[in-house]
N, C-alpha and C positions, 0 to 999 in steps of 0.2 A: 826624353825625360823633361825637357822645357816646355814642351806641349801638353804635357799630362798636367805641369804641374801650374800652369795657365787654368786649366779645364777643370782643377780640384778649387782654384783660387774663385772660379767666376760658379760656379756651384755654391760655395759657401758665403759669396756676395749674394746672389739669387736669393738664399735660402735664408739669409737675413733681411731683406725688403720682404721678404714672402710672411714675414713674422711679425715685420713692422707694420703690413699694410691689413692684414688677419690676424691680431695678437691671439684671439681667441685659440687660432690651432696651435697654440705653443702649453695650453693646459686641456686637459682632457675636459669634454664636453662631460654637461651635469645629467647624471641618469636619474631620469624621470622615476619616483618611486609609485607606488601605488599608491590611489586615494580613493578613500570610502567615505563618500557622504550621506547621509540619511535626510539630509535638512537641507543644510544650505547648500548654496550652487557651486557651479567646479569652472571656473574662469580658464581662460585661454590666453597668456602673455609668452612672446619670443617662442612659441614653439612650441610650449611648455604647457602643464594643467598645474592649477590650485585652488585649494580649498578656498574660498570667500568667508573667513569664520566670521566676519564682523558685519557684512550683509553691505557696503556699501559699493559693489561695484567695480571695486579697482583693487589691484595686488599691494594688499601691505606688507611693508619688510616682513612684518612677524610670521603672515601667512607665505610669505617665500624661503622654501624648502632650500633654494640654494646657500642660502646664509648660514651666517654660524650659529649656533646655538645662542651665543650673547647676543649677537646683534640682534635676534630675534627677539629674546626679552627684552629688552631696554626699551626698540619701540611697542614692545604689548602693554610694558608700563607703563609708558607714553602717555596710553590711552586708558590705562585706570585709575580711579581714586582709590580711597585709604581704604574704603570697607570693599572694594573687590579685593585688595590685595588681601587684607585681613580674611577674607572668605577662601581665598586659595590656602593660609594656612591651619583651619579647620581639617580636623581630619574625626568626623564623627563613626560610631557605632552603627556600623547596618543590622538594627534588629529587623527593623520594619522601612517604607519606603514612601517618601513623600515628595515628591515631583517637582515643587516650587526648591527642594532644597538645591537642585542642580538646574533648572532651570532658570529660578530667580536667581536666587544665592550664589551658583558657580560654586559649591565649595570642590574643594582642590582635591582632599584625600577622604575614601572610605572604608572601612576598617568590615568586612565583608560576614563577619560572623556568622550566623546561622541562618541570616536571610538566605543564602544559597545554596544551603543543606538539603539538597537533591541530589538527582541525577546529575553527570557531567552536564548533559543537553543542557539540562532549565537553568544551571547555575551558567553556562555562558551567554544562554536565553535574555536573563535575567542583569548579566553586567551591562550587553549590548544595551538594553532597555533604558538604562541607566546612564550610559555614554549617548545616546541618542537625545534624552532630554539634558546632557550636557549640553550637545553640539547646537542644540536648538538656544543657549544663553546669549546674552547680547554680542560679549567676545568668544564664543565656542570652543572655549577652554575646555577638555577634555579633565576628567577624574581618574584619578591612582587609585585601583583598587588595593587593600593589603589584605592580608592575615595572617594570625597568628600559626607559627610553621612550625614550629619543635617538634611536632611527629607528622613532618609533611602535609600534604595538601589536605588536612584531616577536619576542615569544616565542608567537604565537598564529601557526599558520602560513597561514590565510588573511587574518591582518590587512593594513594597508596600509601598507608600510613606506613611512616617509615621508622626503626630503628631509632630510638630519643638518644641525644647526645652521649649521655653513661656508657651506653652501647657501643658507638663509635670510638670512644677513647680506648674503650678495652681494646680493639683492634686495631689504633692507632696505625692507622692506611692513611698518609694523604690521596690517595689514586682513589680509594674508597671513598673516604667524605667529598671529594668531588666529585664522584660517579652518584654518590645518592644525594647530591645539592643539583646536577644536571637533569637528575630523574624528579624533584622537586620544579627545576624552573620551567619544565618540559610542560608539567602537568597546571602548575599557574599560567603559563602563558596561553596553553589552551582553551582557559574559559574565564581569560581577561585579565587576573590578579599578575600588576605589575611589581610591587613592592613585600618580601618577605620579610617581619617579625622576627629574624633568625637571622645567623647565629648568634649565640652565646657564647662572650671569650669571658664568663668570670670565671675566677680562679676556685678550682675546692679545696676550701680550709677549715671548715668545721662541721665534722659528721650529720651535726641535725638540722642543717637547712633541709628542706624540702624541695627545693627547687635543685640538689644538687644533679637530679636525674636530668637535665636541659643542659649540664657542661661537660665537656669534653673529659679536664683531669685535673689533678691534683700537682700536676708536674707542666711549669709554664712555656719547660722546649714543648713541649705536646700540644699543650693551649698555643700554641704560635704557632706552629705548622697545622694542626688540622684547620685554625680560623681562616689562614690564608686559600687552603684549598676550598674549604668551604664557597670563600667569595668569591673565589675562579670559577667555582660551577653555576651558583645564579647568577654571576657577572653576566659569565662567557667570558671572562678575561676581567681584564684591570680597569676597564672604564665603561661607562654606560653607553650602549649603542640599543639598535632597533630588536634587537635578540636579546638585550639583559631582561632580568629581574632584582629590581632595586636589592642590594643585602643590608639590610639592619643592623650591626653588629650589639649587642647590650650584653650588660646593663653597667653604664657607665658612672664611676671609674673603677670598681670592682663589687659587686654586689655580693658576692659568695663570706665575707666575710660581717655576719650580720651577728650583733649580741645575744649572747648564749644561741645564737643559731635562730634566731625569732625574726621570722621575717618583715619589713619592715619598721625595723629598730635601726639605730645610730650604727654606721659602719666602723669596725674595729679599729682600722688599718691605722699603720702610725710607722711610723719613718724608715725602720729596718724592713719593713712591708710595702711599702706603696707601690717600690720598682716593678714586684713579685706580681701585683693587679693590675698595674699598667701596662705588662707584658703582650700580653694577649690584641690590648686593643691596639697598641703602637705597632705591631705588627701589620694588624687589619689596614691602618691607616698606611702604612708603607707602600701594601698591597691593592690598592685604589678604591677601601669600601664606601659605597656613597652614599651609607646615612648610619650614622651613633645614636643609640637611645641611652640620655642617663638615667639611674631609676630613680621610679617616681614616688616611691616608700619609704627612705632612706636618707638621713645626714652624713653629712662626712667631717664630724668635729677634727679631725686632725689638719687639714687644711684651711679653719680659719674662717675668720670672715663670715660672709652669708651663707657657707655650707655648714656653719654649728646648728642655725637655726631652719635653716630651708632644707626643701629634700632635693638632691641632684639635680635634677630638673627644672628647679625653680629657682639654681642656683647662679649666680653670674662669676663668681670663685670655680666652681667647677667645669661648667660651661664655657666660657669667655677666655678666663685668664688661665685653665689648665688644658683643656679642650683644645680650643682654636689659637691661644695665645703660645703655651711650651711645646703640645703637639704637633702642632702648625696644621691640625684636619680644618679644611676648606670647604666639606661635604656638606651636606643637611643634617642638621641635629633633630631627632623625631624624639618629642619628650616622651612620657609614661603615660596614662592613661591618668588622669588628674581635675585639677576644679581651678587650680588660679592660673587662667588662662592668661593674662595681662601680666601677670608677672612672672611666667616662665617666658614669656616674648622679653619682655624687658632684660631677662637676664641672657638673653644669648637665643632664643630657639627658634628655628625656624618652623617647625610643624608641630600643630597643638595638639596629642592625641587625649581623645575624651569631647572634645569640643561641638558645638554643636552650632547651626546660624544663630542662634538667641546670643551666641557669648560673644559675636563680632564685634556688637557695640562697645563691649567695655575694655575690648582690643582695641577698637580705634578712638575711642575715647582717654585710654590711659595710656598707650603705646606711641613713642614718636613717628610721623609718619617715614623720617629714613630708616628705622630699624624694621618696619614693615616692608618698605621697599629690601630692605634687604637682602629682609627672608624670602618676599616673593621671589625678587631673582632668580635665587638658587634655584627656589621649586620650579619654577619655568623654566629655566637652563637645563632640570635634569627632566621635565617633561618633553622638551626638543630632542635630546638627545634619544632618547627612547622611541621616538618616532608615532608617538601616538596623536601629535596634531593631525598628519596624514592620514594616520588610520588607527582608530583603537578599537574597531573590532575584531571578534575574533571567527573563526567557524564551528558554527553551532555545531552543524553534523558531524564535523573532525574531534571535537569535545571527548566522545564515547570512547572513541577509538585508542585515543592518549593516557586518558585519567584510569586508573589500575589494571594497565597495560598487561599481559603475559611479561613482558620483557623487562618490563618496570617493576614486576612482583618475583622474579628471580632474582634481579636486584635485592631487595630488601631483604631479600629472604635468604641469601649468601650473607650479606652484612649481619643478619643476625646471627645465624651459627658461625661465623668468625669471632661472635664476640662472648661467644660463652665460655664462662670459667670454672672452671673444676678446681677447688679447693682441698679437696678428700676426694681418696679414689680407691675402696676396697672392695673386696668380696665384689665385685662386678659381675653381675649376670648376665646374657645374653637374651633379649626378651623373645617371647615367642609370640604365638598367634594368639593369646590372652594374656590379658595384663588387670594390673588392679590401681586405679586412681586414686587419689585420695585429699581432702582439702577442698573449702569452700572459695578458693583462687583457682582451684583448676577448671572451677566453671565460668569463670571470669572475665571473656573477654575484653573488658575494658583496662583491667591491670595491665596488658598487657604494653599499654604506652603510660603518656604522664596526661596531665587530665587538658589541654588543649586541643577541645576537640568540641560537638554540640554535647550540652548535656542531657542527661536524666531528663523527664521521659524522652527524651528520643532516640530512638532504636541506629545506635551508629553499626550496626553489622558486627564484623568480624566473626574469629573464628576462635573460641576456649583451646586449652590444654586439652580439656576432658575431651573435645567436640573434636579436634584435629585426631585423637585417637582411636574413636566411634566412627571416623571417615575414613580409617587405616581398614581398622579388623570389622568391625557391623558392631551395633552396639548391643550384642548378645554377646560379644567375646571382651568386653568391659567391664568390671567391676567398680564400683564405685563409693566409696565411703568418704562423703561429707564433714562427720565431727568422730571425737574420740569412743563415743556411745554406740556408735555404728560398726565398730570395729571388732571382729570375733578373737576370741581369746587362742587361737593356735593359727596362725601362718608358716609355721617352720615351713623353710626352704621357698617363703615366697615372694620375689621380691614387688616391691610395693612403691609405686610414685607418688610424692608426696609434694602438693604446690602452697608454700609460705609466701608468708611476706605481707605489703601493704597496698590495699587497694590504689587506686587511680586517685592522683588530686594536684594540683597546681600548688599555691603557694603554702596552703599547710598540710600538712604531712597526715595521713589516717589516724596515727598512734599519739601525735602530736609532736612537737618540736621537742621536746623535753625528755621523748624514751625513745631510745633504738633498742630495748627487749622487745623480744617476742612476744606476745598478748600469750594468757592462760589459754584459752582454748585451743592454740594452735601446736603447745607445747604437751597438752593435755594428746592430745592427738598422734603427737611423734612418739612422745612414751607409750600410749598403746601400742602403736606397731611396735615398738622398740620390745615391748614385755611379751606379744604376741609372737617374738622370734622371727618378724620379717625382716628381708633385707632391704634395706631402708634408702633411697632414691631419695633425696631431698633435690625440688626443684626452688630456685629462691628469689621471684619478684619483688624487685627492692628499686627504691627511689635514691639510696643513700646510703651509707657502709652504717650497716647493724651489728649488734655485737653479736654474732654468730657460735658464741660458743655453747650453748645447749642444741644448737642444732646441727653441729658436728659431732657433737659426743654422742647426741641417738639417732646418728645417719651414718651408714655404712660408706655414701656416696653424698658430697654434695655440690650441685651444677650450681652456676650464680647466671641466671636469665638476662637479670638485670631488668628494663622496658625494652621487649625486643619488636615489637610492632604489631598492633590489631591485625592487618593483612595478612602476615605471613608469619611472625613471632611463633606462633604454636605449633606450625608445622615445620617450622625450623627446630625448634625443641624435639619434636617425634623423630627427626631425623637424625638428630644427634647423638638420641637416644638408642636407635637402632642404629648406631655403628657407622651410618653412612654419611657423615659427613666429621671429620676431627674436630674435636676440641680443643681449642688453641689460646682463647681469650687471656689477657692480662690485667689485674686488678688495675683499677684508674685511680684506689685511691686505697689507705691501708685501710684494716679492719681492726676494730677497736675488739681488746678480750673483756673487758668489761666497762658499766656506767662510768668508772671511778676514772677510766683513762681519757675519757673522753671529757670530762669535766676538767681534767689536769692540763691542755691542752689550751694556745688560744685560738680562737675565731679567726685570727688573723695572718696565721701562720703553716702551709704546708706541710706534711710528714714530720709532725711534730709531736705525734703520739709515741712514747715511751714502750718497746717491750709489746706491741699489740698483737693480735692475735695470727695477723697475718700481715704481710709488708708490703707496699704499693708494689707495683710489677709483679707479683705472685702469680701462679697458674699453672697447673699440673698438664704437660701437655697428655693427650689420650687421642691414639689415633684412630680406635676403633671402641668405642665402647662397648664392655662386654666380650670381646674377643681376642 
């Protein structure tokens, strides 16, 4: 025993000069990542390969991958002046494509819009192109692509557009909103776009926003859990590594509470409310999201100061002292899409959206240079982390394969029929091999998301109600009637799908912010069937809780769609309707019985409608439709 324990003594003396003499073996050796360069050269130190971004020859901290992420900034800073830094936080508009903007300029972030409304291929074709005349800039600062993401990867025109927020809520799945934010980050990382526009934690509190089809719910446990999971799916987790995609969370500090619902007006919110808007996004922040947009529409006169007069964005009250100062978010502040560029920096922001190279000047000309340092920081700190100094290419040929996958359109297309709601559920018929359509939405497939996508004229694909049911039976076994004049005077025994509601639009609504009735012609059209003796299908794409009560009263049945997705929304619909898939969904937010209650209500305040027509969580379940 005194031998052994000699022999345990002079091993752990050994093995401690063996540590002191090699500290190196006491931490794991640093693995070599992958490096893709287009431009510059690929140097050789200790072993090791890296990028040369700066073109001189020898390894600067910033280009050594071993380091932290800060350390890396601080010496990239080092080496810029005010207007490189001021050029990292540009984050312009890619309508079109000008080569000096990233080559001279270096700017930081590109907002990827319609330029890469193609194919997967050409749009990663196209980013590559773009990070190649980055890499070629004096410091080889690499560019964040973004876009706007509310119905998915939907400026790419084989992505999967997915199920808009409304939708989600109704189903209120955290495992689901992060299975369709994983199917989101899957399809951006394929063809370059590091940074999502999305999610949305504002709160819904007044029926005629327009935008309310881009939030979750009307209920802020629900806006806190689904935001969280959200930012676990494009995270990958709580913090940005080589597999995230930046989450966005907006519009901060509650945008859903807008006067009389008009987008772009002074926010309501006032003292017994502001916890109720904060909700959503304090959570996000708990949750490790790494960039907040305030909106950039909006005052927030209850909190004073520079946000009576300024919009969120441009606010240093909102931004500075409620943002970063009570919140304690450390993130990147990505502003709104705006014009005073110089004074949404000055007030807190680190990333300018809107901005273009012309506006650097009057960033670095009006802006102190430590609150530019500031900002750049950040953006470089979460550019390192991301790992796109290494490599910010992607594979073109892998593109195809990713962006509206089989596996990524079952996806969506489950989220969608999870989220439909049945409000009425009579005389149900079982449909057969002819069916009769009806409404100038059932040929619509653009209603079928919120308008976040390329516009008019350009042909975004997808697939109609009317066209999903013409792919079922042949379009010999479809009927179809458009308006109420179309409609024959005797249906008895026939039941008849009928698609309402409000076309496709971003921030103002089809009917307009002021009416949640139904327009004449579409009521004109239900009373036909209704006098014609048919049994009456109401399908009902909606951006926003309508007063539904004429079209309950002459609909035997009525589904609530909701925005279920261009991709796969209307075959989701056909399915549900043929029985094969449950109807489960839960209202996200009440339904108002008339204008009168909705006007009785404030902007600022959740489930606060009197007596309405129907009560948030409402939903008739149906397991089979029709049988």
């Amino acid at each position: 025993m005194k031998n052994l324990f000699k022999k345990v003594i002079s091993l752990m003396v050994c093995a401690a000069m063996l540590l002191t003499i090699c500290p190196a073996l006491a931490e794991e050796a640093p693995v070599q990542p992958e490096l893709v360069a287009r431009v510059k050269s690929i140097i050789e130190v200790d072993g090791y390969q890296f990028k040369d971004l700066n073109d001189n020859g020898e390894l600067d901290v910033y280009e050594d991958w071993r380091k932290t992420p800060e350390e890396r900034a601080d010496d990239l800073l080092s080496q810029m002046d005010a207007t490189q830094k001021a050029s990292q936080m540009v984050h312009l508009t890619l309508v079109s494509k000008k080569d000096s903007w990233f080559t001279d300029n270096n700017v930081g972030f590109a907002l990827v819009y319609e330029y890469v409304f193609d194919s997967a291929y050409d749009a990663a074709v196209r980013t590559n192109e773009i990070q190649e005349l980055s890499e070629s800039s004096a410091l080889g600062i690499p560019v964040i692509f973004s876009m706007d993401t509310e119905a998915g990867a939907a400026f790419v025109k084989d992505g999967t557009f997915l199920p808009d927020e409304i939708n989600q809520g109704a189903v209120n799945d955290p495992e689901l909103v992060k299975q369709l934010n994983i199917v989101l980050r899957e399809e951006l990382l394929a063809i370059g776009v590091r940074m999502a526009l999305s999610p949305d934690a504002d709160l819904i509190t007044d029926p005629r926003w327009g935008r309310n089809q881009e939030c979750y719910s009307e209920d802020t446990e629900v806006v806190k859990t689904l935001i969280v999971a959200a930012i676990e799916g494009l995270q990958d987790g709580n913090a940005l590594t080589e597999g995230s995609v930046i989450a966005t969370v907006k519009h901060f500090p509650g945008s859903g509470a807008q006067t009389d619902g008009v987008d772009g007006t002074p926010l309501t919110i006032q003292e017994d409310s502001l916890e109720l808007h904060l909700a959503g996004f304090k959570a996000a922040i708990a949750a490790g999201v790494a960039a907040v947009m305030p909106y950039g529409y909006s005052t927030v006169p209850y909190l004073g100061g520079d946000a009576v007069e300024n919009y969120a964005d441009q606010s240093a009250v909102v931004m500075t002292d409620l943002l970063r100062g009570e919140l304690g978010f450390d993130g990147l502040i990505q502003t709104d899409w705006g014009l005073n560029f110089a004074g949404a920096a000055n007030a807190g922001a680190d990333i300018l959206g809107g901005a273009g190279v012309r506006s650097t000047r009057s960033v670095v000309d009006d802006v102190p240079e430590d609150r530019l340092t500031d900002a750049c920081r950040r953006i470089l700190i979460a550019k390192f982390q991301l790992g796109i100094f290494e490599n910010p290419y992607v594979d073109e040929n892998a593109a195809a394969s990713i962006l509206g996958s089989a596996e990524h359109r079952a996806i969506a297309q489950n989220a969608a029929a999870r989220s439909f709601t049945m409000v009425k559920y009579e005389n149900a018929q079982e449909l057969g091999e002819q069916v009769i359509i009806a409404g100038e939405l059932a040929d619509n497939a653009r209603a079928l998301n919120s308008g976040w996508t390329a516009k008019d004229p350009i042909d975004i694909g997808g697939t109609s109600i009317l066209k999903a049911f013409q792919n079922r039976l042949g379009e010999e076994n479809v009927t179809y009637y458009a308006d109420a004049a179309s409609v024959p005077a005797d249906l008895s025994g026939k039941t008849v799908i009928v698609v309402v509601g409000e076309k496709s639009g971003t921030h103002e609504p089809a009917w307009g912010t002021a009416n949640l009735e139904f327009p004449e012609d579409q009521r004109a059209l239900l009373a036909a069937l209704d006098a014609a003796g048919a049994n009456v299908v109401s399908v009902v794409l909606m951006n926003r809780a309508y007063v539904l009560t004429p079209v309950v009263e002459m609909s035997d049945s009525v589904l609530l769609a909701y925005r279920p997705g261009v991709t796969c929304g209307a075959d989701a619909v056909v399915a549900a309707l043929y029985g094969e898939t449950p109807i489960t969904g839960r209202l996200p937010f009440q339904i108002p019985a008339t204008m009168e209650q909705v006007l009785a209500q404030r902007e600022d305040l959740p489930k606060d409608i009197i007596d309405p027509l129907y009560e948030y969580g409402f939903g008739i379940d149906v397991a089979a439709f029709g049988q």
